[in-house]
Each structure stands twice: as structure tokens, then as C-alpha cells.
C-alpha positions in Angstrom: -184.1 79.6 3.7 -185.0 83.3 4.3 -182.9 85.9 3.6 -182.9 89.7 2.4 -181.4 91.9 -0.5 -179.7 95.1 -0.1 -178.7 97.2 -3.3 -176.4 99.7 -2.0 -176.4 102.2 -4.9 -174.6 106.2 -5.1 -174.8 108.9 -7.3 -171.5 109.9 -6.9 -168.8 107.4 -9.0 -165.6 109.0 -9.9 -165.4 107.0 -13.0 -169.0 106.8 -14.4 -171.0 109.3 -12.1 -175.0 109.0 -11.9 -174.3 104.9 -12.6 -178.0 103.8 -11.2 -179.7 106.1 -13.5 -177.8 105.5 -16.4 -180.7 104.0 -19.2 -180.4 100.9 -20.7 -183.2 99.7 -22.8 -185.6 102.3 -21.2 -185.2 101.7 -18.0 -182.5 102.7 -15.5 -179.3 100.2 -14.3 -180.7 100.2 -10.7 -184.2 98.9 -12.2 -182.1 95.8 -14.0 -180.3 94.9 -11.0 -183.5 95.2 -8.8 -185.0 92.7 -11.3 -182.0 90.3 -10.8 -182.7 90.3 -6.9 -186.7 89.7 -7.3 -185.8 86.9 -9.4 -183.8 85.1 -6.8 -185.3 83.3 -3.6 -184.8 86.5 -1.2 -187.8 87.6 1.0 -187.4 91.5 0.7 -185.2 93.6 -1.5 -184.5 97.0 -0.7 -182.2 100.1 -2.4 -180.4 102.0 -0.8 -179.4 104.9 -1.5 -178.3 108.4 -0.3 -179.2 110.8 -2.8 -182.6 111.6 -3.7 -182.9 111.2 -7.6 -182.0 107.3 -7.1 -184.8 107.2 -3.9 -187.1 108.7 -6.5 -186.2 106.4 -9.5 -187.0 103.4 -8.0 -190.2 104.7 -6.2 -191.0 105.4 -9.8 -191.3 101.3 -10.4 -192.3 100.5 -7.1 -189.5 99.0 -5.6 -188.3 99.3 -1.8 -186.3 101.5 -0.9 -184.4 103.5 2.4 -182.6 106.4 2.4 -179.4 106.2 4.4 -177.3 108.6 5.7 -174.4 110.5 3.0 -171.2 109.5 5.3 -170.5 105.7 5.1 -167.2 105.1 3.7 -168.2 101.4 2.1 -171.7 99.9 1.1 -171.5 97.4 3.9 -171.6 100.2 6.4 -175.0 101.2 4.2 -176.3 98.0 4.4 -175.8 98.0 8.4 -178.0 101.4 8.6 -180.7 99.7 6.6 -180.5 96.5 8.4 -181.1 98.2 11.4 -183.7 100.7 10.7 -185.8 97.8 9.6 -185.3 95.9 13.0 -184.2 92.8 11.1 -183.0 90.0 13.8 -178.9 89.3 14.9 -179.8 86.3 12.9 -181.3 87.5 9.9 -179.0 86.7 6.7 -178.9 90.5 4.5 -177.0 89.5 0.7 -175.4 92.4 -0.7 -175.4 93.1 -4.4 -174.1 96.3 -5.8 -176.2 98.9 -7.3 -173.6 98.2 -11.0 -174.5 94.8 -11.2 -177.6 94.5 -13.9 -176.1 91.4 -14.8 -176.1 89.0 -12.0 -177.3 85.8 -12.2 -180.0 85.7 -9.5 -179.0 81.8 -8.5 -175.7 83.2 -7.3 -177.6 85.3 -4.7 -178.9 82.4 -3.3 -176.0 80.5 -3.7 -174.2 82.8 -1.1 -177.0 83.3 1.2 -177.6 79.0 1.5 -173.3 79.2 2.1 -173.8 81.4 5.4 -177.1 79.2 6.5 -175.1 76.3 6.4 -172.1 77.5 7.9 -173.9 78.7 11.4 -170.7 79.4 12.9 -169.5 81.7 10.0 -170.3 85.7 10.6 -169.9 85.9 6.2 -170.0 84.2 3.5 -168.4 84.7 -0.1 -167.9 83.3 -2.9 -165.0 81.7 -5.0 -164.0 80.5 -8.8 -161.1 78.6 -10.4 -158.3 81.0 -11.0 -157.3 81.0 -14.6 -154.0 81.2 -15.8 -153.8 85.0 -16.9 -155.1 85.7 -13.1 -152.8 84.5 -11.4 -150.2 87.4 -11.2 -152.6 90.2 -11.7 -153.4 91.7 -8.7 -157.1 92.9 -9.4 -157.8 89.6 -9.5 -157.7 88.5 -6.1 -156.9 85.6 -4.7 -158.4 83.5 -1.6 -157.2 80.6 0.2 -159.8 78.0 2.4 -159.2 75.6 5.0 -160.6 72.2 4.5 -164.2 73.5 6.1 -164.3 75.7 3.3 -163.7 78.9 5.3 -161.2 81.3 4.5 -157.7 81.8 5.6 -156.7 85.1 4.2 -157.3 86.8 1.3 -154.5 88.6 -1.4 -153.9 90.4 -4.5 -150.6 88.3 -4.3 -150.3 84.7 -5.7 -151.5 83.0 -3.0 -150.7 79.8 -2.2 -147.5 80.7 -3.8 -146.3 77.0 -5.8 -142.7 77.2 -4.9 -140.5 76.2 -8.1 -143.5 76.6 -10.5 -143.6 80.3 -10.1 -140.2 81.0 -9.2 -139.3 79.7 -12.9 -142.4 81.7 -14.4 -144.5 78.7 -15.1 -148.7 80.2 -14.3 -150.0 77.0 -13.2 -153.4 77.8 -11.4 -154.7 74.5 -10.3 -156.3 74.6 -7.1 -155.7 78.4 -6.5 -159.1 80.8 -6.7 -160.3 83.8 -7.1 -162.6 86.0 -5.0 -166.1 86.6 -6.7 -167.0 90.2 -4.6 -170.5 89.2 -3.4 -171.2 88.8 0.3 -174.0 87.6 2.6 -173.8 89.2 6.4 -175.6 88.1 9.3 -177.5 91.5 10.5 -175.3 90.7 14.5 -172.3 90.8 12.2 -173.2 94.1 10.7 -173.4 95.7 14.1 -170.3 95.0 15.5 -168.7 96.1 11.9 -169.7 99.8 12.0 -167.9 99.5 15.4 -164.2 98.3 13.8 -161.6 100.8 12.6 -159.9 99.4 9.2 -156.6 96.8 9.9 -153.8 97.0 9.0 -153.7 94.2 6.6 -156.7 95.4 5.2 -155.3 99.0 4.5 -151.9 97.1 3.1 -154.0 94.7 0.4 -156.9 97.3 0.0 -159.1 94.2 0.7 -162.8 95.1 2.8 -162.9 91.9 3.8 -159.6 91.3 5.7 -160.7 93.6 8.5 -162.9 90.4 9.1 -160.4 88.1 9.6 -158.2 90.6 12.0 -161.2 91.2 14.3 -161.4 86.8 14.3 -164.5 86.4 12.8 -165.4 83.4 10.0 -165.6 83.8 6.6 -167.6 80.7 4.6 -166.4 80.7 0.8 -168.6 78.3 -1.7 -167.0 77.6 -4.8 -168.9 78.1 -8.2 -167.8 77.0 -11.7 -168.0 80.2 -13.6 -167.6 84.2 -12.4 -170.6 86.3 -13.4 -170.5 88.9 -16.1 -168.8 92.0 -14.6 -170.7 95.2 -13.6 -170.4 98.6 -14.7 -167.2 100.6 -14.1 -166.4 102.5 -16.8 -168.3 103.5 -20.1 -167.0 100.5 -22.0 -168.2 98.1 -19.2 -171.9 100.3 -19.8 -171.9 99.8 -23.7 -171.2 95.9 -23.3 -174.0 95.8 -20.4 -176.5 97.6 -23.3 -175.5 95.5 -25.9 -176.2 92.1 -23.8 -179.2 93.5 -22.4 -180.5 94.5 -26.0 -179.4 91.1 -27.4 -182.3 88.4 -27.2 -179.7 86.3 -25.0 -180.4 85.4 -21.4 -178.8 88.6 -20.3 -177.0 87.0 -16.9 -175.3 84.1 -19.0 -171.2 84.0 -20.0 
């Protein structure tokens, strides 16, 4: 199974500005999730980045990285650019695994990268965990729902499938029901006619990326894991819990 890493990492963050350069234990975030891609089973891993500071951190340790252009509105219409500029095949399989995440297990990257490969008729691939109960009416957790192949049907910050009498009398009973895990793997052919769509409606109504995939018809594969990874770095409380893991003699991508 071959497939490629893009970091997608900016300067700019409205809540924790500078986030790839921020140090933890000597070494800055976009080093640590670098590291979590080279430890997985992708071919190449590359940054990338607009702004010249992050270019020049990671030259600093020798990692790969493009410079992309300072206008894309997501990091999937970054990873397109890089994709491109490195002539990587229609077929090619790109992962993409945000610049905040020092913390991901690298198993999961391959995990969503063997879900595309085997779903050859699939344009994406995702992932999925059990809901718990205090997810189930929060709407930052968000919710997807799979047909029988494992590919999705739609995707909501609603309580979706909605368990008619259950939830109408206030009972959170969240068997069956799951929650999106935020990590994608894109076929590069994919990526090209993506730059070309405008956002859908449904999209712009959830706030959901990944609905403007299912309006445009396209598949979306979702495997199921047992457990969410750690959660990046948001805010400065996410940061000090990243540095304390990361200085604790813990495997630093476990629960």
C-alpha cells in the first residue's frame, strides 16, 4: 500500500497564532507531528506551508517541505497545490494530517489510507468512533451515518440517526450512532476536481468540509476504530496538556 502525507500547517490561528512553532520539549509542534507521519507506513511526507518561518523550521530538521500559495480557504485546497506540483498520479492516495496534531497515533494514518485502497470506488475516505453518551446532543461532536458498504450517507452536528421515542423523552442512548474522527485520505483525481467546486449549500448550513463531497455525488468510505485520538492543539489549554504528555515518559499518542 503506497500512499503520501501532507501536513498542511499556517502561521496565522485566530486562537493560538504561530501553532507550528510553538516549542514543546525543544523542538517545535510541526517537528512532533512530522515525527507521527515518518512513523507510519507513508512513502513521502511533506509540510506545507505558506509563510516562511514554518518553511524554514522544518528545513531546519530536514524534513520535506513546499511552499504553497497564501489564498486557500481550507487545508484540502493546500494539499491539492502540493499534490500537483509534485505530479503525483489521479490515483495516488495523499493522507492529510493537520499541522496541530503532535499527537496522532501513526497506525491511524494508515488505517485511513488502507480504507480508500480498499474502497476503489470511493473518491475519500474517513474515519469513525462509537458516539458516547455526552456526544450525542453536542454539536461539535459530529455525527456520521454509513450504508451497509461502510460509505457514508451524510454527515451532521444533529443527532443523526435520530432514535424516535428515545430522544424525544430525553433518554442519550448512543448505540450504534458515531462520530466523525476529522482525518481524511484523498485520491490526488479527487483533489483536482475539488479546487474546481464552489461550497453547498448543505455544507454552508452544517459548517461541515466534507458535505460538499456528497452534493457533488462523490463516495465517501468511513472505517470504524475503537477509540478517538488525543485531540490537537486549539487553544493554550489544549498546548499545556500536549506538553505535559509529551514530557511524561508515556507513549505520547496513547488515551
Amino acid at each position: 500500500m503506497r500512499y503520501h502525507v501532507v501536513i498542511p500547517a499556517r502561521h496565522a490561528s485566530s486562537r493560538l497564532p504561530g501553532k507550528p512553532l510553538l516549542d514543546i520539549a525543544g523542538r517545535p509542534m510541526v517537528w512532533h507531528v512530522y515525527q507521527r507521519a515518518v512513523e507510519s507506513r507513508a512513502h513521502r511526507v511533506v509540510v506545507a506551508t505558506d509563510d516562511q518561518r514554518i518553511h524554514d523550521a522544518v528545513c531546519a530538521f530536514e524534513g520535506d517541505v513546499c511552499m504553497t500559495a497564501d489564498h486557500h480557504q481550507s487545508g484540502t485546497d493546500r494539499i491539492a497545490e502540493v499534490a500537483l506540483s509534485m505530479g503525483w498520479a489521479d490515483d495516488e492516495v495523499v493522507v492529510n494530517l493537520q499541522g496541530d496534531e503532535p499527537l496522532m497515533p501513526p497506525e491511524l494514518l494508515d488505517k485511513v489510507a488502507e480504507a480508500l485502497h480498499a474502497h476503489p470506488d470511493a473518491s475519500v475516505a474517513t474515519l469513525g468512533v462509537p458516539l458516547a453518551a455526552d456526544e450525542v446532543f453536542n454539536s461539535n461532536a459530529v455525527k456520521v451515518v454509513t450504508d451497509r458498504h461502510g460509505m457514508a450517507l451524510y454527515f451532521s452536528r444533529a443527532a443523526i440517526p435520530w432514535k424516535r421515542g428515545a430522544f424525544e423523552q430525553g433518554r442519550e442512548n448512543p448505540d450504534g450512532m458515531y462520530r466523525h474522527l476529522g482525518l481524511y485520505a484523498y485520491r490526488v483525481g479527487f483533489l483536482r476536481r475539488y479546487v474546481t467546486w464552489e461550497p453547498a449549500p448543505i455544507e454552508q448550513q452544517e459548517s461541515l468540509e466534507q458535505l460538499r463531497v456528497l452534493w457533488q455525488g462523490e463516495r465517501i468510505a468511513v472505517a470504524i476504530v475503537d477509540s478517538a485520538p488525543p485531540a490537537g492543539v486549539d487553544t493554550e489549554e489544549d498546548y499545556l496538556r500536549v506538553l505535559s504528555c509529551l514530557a511524561s515518559d508515556s507513549d505520547p499518542t496513547a488515551q
